[in-house]
C-alpha positions as MATLAB code, in Angstrom:
seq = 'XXXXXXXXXXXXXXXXXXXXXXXXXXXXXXXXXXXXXXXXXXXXXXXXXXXXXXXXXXXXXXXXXXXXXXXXXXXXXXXXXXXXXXXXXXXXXXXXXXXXXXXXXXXXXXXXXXXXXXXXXXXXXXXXXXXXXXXXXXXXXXXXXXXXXXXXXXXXXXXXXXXXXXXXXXXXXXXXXXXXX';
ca = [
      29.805   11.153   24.511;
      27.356    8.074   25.475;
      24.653   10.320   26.088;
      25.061   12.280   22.943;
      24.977    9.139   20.746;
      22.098    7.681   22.897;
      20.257   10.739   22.686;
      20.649   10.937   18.791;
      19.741    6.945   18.463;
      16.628    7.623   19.930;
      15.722   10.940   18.316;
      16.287    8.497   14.551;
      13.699    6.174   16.422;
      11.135    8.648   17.164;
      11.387   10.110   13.580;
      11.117    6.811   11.551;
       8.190    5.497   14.153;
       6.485    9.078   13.655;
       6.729    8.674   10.064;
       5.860    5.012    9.919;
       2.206    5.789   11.790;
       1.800    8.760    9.552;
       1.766    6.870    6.069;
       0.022    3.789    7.715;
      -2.122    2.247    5.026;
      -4.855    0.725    6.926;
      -5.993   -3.416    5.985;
      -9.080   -5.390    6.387;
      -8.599   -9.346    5.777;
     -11.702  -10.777    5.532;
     -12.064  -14.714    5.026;
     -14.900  -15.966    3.135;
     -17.290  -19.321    4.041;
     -15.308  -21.170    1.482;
     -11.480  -20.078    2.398;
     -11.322  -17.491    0.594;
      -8.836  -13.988    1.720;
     -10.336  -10.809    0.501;
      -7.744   -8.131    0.974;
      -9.321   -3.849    2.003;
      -7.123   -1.279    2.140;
      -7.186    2.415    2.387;
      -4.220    4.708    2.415;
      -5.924    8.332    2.937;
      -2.500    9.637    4.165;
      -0.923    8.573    1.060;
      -2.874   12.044   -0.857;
      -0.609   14.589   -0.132;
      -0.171   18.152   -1.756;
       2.768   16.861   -3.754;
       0.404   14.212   -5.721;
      -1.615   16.848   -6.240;
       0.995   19.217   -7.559;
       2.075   16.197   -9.799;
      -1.122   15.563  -11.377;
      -2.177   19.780  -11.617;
       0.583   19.511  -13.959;
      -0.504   16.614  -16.221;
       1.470   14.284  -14.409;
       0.739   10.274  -14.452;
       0.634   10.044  -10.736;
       0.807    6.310   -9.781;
       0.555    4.175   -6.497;
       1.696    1.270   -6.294;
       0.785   -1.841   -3.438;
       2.188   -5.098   -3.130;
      -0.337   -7.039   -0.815;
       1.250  -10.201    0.208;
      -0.741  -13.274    2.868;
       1.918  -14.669    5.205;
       1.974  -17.079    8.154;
       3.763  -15.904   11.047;
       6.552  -18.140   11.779;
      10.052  -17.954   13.994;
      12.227  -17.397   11.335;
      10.886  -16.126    8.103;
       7.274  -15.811    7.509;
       6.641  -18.069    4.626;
       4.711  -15.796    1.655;
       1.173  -18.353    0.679;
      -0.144  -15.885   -1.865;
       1.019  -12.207   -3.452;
      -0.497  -10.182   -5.547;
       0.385   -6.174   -6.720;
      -2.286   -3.515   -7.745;
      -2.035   -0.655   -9.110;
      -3.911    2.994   -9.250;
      -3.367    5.427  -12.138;
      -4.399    8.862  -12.204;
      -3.669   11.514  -15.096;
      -4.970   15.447  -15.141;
      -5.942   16.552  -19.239;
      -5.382   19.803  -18.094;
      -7.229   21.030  -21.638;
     -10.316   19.830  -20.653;
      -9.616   19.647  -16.743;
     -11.088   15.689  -16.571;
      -8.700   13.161  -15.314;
      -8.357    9.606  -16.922;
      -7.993    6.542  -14.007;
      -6.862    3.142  -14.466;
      -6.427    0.070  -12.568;
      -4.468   -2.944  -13.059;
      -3.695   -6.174  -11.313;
      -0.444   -7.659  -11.563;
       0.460   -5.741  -14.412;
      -3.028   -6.090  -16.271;
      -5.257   -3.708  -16.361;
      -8.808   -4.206  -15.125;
     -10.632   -0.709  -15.363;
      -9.778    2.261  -17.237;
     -12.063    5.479  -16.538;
     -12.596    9.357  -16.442;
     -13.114   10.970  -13.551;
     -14.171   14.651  -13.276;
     -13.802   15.560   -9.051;
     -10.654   15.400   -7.114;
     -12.168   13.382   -4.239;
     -13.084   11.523   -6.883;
      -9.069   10.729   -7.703;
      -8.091   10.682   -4.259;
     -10.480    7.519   -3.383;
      -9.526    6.043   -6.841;
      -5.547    6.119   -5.513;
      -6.163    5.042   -2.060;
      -9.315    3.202   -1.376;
      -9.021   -0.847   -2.302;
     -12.212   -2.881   -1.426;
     -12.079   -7.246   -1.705;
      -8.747   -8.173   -3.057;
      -8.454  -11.582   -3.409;
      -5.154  -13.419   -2.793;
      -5.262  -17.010   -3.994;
      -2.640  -19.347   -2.078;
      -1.686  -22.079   -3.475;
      -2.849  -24.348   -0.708;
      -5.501  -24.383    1.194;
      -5.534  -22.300    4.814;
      -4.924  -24.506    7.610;
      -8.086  -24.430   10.757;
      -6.911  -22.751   13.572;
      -3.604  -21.084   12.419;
      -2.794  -17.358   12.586;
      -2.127  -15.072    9.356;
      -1.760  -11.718    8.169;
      -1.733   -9.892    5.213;
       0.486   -7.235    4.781;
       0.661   -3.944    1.984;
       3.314   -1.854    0.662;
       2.651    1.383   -0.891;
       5.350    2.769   -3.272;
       4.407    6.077   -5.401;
       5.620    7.603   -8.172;
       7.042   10.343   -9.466;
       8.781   11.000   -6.473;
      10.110   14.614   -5.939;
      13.084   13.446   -3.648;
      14.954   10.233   -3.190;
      16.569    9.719   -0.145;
      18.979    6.947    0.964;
      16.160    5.153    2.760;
      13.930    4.634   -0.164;
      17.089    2.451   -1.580;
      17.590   -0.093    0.548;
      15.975   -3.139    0.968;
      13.765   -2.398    3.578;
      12.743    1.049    3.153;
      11.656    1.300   -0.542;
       7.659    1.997    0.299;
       6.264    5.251    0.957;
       3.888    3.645    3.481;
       3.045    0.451    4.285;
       0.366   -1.754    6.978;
      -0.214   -5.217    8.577;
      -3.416   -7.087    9.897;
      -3.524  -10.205   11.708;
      -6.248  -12.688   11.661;
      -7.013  -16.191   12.519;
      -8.253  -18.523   10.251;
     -10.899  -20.698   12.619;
     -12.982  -23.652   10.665;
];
């Protein structure tokens, strides 16, 4: 009985590690001369065959990132500076252009049309020089990280772990950096 509950404990464990590394989104901090954290990102596993079915059929295919700087701490990593960005993407299928639009905390910031699917696929998943703006200064010397959540819609399925608390991004990544003056 032990072993069959051990094996199945660490069969879950393989599966949610497998799928964590598969929908990695991959970030670059970079700090600039004057203090300054510029925020990269790229989430190339995030374009699937599904968000291309979506938007084929004139769907509003959206992704979603939360991109948060924290300071590593014992108990609970205190959040300095948050930010959320989005990526639209919507197929005229008339025409066959696609219309693209970006916003930043709920503003948008660039609205385009797009004519390639590459083209779309970057647009969704490829972030350059984010800025997060804490409201104090970074301290010399100190370790951070900034972390991003990825969350897409329409989703096809729901399943019980995209409702709770911790399991409500399609993919998410973490970099850690030290801030040296």
């Amino acid at each position: 009985m032990k072993e069959g509950l051990a094996t199945i404990l660490v069969a879950v464990l393989a599966a949610v590690a497998l799928a964590a590394a598969a929908g990695q989104v991959k970030v670059k901090p970079v700090v600039t001369d004057d203090g300054r954290v510029l925020a990269s990102f790229t989430a190339a596993d995030a374009w699937t065959t599904e968000t291309r079915e979506f938007l084929q059929a004139g769907q509003v295919v959206t992704y979603s990132y939360s991109v948060e700087l924290r300071r590593p701490s014992l108990w609970l990593d205190p959040l300095l500076a948050r930010t959320s960005v989005d990526a639209s993407a919507k197929h005229d299928t008339l025409t066959g252009a696609y219309q693209v639009s970006r916003l930043r905390d709920g503003r948008v910031v660039r609205v385009e049309n797009k004519a390639q699917e590459s083209e779309i696929r970057d647009w969704l998943t490829i972030f350059e020089g984010i800025e997060l703006e804490p409201e104090s200064p970074l301290q010399a010397n100190t370790d951070y990280y900034v972390q991003v959540r990825l969350s897409i819609a329409p989703r096809r399925n729901v399943s019980l772990w995209s409702v709770l608390p911790f399991g409500g991004s399609d993919s998410s990544g973490r970099q850690s950096f030290t801030y040296i003056r």
